[in-house]
VOKE-796923 format. One record per residue (C-alpha): z, y, x. Coordinates in steps of 0.02 Angstrom, whole numbers, plus 50000, padded with zeros to 5 digits. Last residue first. Layout:
% residues N
ZYX;...
END
This chain:
% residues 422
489044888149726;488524881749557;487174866349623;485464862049558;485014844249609;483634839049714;483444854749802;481754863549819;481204871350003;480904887650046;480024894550196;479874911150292;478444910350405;477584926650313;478474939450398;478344955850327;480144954750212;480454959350039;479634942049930;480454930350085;482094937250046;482264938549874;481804920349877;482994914149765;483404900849859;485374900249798;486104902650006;487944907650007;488504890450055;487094890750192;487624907050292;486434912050386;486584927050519;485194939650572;485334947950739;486454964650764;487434953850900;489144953950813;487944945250691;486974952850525;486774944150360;485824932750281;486884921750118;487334939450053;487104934949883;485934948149860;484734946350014;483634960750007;484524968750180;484294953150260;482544949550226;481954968650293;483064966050426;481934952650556;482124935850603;481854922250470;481244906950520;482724899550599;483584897050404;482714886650315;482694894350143;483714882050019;483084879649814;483914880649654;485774885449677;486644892549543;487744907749573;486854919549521;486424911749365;488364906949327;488594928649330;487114931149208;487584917949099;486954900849093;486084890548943;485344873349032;483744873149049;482894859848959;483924866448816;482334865448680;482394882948628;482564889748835;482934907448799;484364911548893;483764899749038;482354909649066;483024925649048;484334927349167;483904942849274;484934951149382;484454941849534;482524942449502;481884923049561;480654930549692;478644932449690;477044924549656;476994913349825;478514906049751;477754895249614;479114890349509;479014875949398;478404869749216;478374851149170;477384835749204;476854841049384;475414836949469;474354840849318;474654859949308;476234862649217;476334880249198;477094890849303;478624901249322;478544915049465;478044927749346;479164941449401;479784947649239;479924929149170;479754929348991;477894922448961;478194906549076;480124902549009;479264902848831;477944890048899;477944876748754;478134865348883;479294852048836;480334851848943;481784837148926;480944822649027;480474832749190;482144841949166;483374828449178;482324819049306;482394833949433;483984841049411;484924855449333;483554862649243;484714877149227;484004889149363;482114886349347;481384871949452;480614870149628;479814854649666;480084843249817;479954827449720;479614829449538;478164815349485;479664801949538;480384808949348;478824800649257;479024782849282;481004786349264;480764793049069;479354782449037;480374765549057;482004772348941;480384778548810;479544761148818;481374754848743;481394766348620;479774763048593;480284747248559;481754748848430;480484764448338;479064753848315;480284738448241;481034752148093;479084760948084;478704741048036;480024740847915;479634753647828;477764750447829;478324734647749;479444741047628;477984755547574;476524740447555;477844730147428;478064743347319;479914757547334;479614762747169;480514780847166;480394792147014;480884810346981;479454817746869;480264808046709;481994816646747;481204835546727;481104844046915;482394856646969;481494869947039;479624875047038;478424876446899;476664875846881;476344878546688;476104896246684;474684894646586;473374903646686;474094895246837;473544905546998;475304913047046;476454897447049;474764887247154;475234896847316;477074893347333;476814888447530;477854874147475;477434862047618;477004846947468;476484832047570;478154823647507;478294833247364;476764826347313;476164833247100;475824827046957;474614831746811;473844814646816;472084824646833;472814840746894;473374829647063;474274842047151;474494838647346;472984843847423;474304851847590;473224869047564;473344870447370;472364885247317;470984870647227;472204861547137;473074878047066;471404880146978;471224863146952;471084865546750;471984849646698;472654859146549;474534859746600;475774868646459;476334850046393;476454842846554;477484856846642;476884852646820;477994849746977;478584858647138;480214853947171;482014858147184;483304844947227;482214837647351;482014815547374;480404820547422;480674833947533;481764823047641;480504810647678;479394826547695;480464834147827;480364817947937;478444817247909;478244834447938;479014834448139;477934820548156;476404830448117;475014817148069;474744817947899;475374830547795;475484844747932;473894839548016;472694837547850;473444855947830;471474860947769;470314844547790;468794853347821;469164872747895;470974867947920;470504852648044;469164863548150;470344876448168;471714862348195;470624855948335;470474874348413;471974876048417;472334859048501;471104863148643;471834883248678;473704870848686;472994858748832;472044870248911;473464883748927;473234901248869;475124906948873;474954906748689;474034890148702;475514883248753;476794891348632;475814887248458;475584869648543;477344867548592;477874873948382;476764859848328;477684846748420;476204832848457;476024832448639;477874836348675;478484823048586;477704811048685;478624817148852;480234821448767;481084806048876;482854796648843;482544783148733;482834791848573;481204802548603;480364787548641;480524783448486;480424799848391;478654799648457;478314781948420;479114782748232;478424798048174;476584790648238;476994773448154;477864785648005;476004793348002;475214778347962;475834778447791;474044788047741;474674801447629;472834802947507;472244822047512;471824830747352;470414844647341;469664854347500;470204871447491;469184884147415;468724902047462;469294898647641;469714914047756;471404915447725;471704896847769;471644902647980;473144913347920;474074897547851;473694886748002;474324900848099;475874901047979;476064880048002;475914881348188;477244892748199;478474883448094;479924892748025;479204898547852;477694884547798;478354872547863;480354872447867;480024875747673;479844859547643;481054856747508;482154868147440;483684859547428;483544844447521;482514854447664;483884865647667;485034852747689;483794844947832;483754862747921;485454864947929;485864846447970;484904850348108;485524866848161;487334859948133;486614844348265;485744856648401;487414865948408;488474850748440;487134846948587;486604830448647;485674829948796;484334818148771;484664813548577;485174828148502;484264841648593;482724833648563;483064835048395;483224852948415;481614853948502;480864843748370;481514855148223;481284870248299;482754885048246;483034889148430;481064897848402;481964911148296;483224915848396;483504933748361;483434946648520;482034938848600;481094954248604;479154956848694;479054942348812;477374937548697;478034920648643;479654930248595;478744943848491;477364934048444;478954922748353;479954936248297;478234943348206;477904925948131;479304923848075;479664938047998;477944936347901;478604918447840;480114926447767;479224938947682;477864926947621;479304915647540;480054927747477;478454935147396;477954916647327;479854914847250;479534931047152;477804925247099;476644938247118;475714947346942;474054942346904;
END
């Protein structure tokens, strides 16, 4: 049967993505910036730091999403291709799903909290933070893989269209679409073939209708109808309906009142889990402690990038990631990290502001011998009248160039509490 032509943009598109994203993830190219195009890091943007950029890429996304619907899903989300890869391997998928309401609660919660000043929920269920956590193998991203394995295999994208906040937004939006997916009534036979390709089990053949909401327009079912009576675009007037019953007003409300107090919660969480970042060291960008323990949201990009691999991963003691000095040296001519940053945790410098930002102090008596002052590049150590090593503090940016190049292993670096542009 011959491809749809809007199936093989869409899997063009989605192939792109995928490679720009493995790319990035795998500190191959981060030319294009495909993962600055994430709907909860850009909404994260928004509210905690707000960003004019972050808001066009929003309303972007959520004009597209009007148009098109939810393509966001199954193109731009990295979680949704690998849940479409992992679908390859099914013969069947597993019939229609019922859109439990509960999900706006979750939507509600994350988005919250969000609002009130911390990305700490968010960035346990934002699919693309997954994708980039178990990338860099980290327990907590390897475990949700391996859920959503499970998940695809029985329920197929039972995560996308019910519990992905990030979705539930989108498919609000997707709903009220100008182009849909729908069924030409008098052409449909109730067959279920396109039934059974559907991933999101949005097509009821039986009623011959079809979930926009859940809908995450992977395009499948336009290629499998013997009758050509899937259709997608501008639905006919008697598919677009909207009875807001009683049990929908009341959720409504109810995500409404969730949202007001977890915004609330989310003001509390964000200094609870700031005092967890005393003494740490942070990328250049993160500005300051609090800021950045409530604005990463580990999807490890900064980790995979970093040429020295002095960036780790949060390891329990610390909500976020940090630098671990005994790996190596913050590289001087290198400003990756905060270049790539999708979510803006760390704050977008240039080379030359880089260099000049201070992120940690060295204390200065222990170091002694001209192997660290020679590899200092700011010039912060330097020699005396005497020929002895000099300090200068206001040249100082702790980038540990010094302790990584010299013998002596009593050289020590502190964090400081608030990143400063010398």
């Amino acid at each position: 049967m011959k491809k749809n032509i809007y199936y093989k943009i869409r899997v063009i598109a989605a192939v792109c993505a995928a490679i720009l994203t493995i790319a990035a993830f795998g500190g191959i190219f981060y030319g294009v910036k495909i993962l600055d195009l994430q709907f909860g890091a850009l909404l994260q943007r928004i509210f905690i730091d707000f960003s004019i950029t972050a808001l066009i890429l929003t309303a972007v996304i959520l004009a597209a999403t009007f148009i098109f619907g939810r393509l966001y899903c199954s193109v731009l989300c990295p979680f949704g291709i690998l849940q479409e890869l992992i679908s390859v391997f099914k013969k069947k998928n597993s019939g229609m799903q019922k859109n439990f309401y509960f999900k706006y609660i979750i939507a509600a919660v994350i988005f919250g909290t969000l609002a009130g000043g911390t990305a700490y929920l968010l960035r346990l269920a934002e699919p693309y933070t997954y994708f980039g956590s178990a990338f860099s193998l980290s327990a907590i991203g390897i475990a949700a893989v391996l859920i959503i394995v499970c998940m695809v295999i029985f329920k197929d994208r039972f995560f996308c269209t019910n519990i992905c906040p990030v979705g539930t937004v989108l498919g609000l939006v997707s709903k009220i679409s100008v182009n849909k997916i729908y069924l030409q009534k008098d052409a449909c036979t109730s067959c279920e073939v396109c039934a059974n390709v559907c991933p999101s089990g949005c097509i009821n053949p039986k009623e011959k209708s079809v979930c926009n909401e859940t809908c995450v327009k992977c395009l499948k079912c336009l290629n499998v109808c013997p009758k050509n009576a899937v259709k997608y675009g501008a639905a006919p007037k008697e598919e677009i309906k909207f009875s807001p019953k009683r049990r929908r007003l009341i959720f409504a409300a109810s995500a409404a009142a969730v949202f007001a107090v977890s915004a609330k919660a989310g003001a509390v969480i964000k200094k609870t889990i700031s005092r967890n970042f005393s003494d740490v060291i942070l990328p250049p960008g993160a500005l300051n402690e609090e800021r950045f323990a409530n604005k990463c949201l580990n999807c490890n990009l900064c980790v995979k990038i970093c040429p020295t691999k002095i960036i780790k991963k949060s390891d329990g003691k610390y909500g976020a990631v940090s630098i671990d000095y005994s790996k190596g040296f913050c590289d001087f001519t290198c400003g990756d990290c905060a270049a790539a940053c999708p979510a803006g945790a760390l704050k977008k410098l240039s080379l030359a502001q880089k260099q000049r930002t201070r992120i940690a102090m060295i204390a200065p008596p222990a170091v002694k011998c001209d192997e660290a002052v020679d590899a200092c590049p700011t010039q912060a150590l330097t020699k005396n009248g005497e020929d002895k090593p000099f300090f200068s503090a206001s040249k100082c940016i702790g980038c540990a160039t010094c302790k990584s190049k010299s013998p002596e292993t009593n050289i020590q670096i502190y964090g400081v509490k608030n990143q400063k542009t010398l």
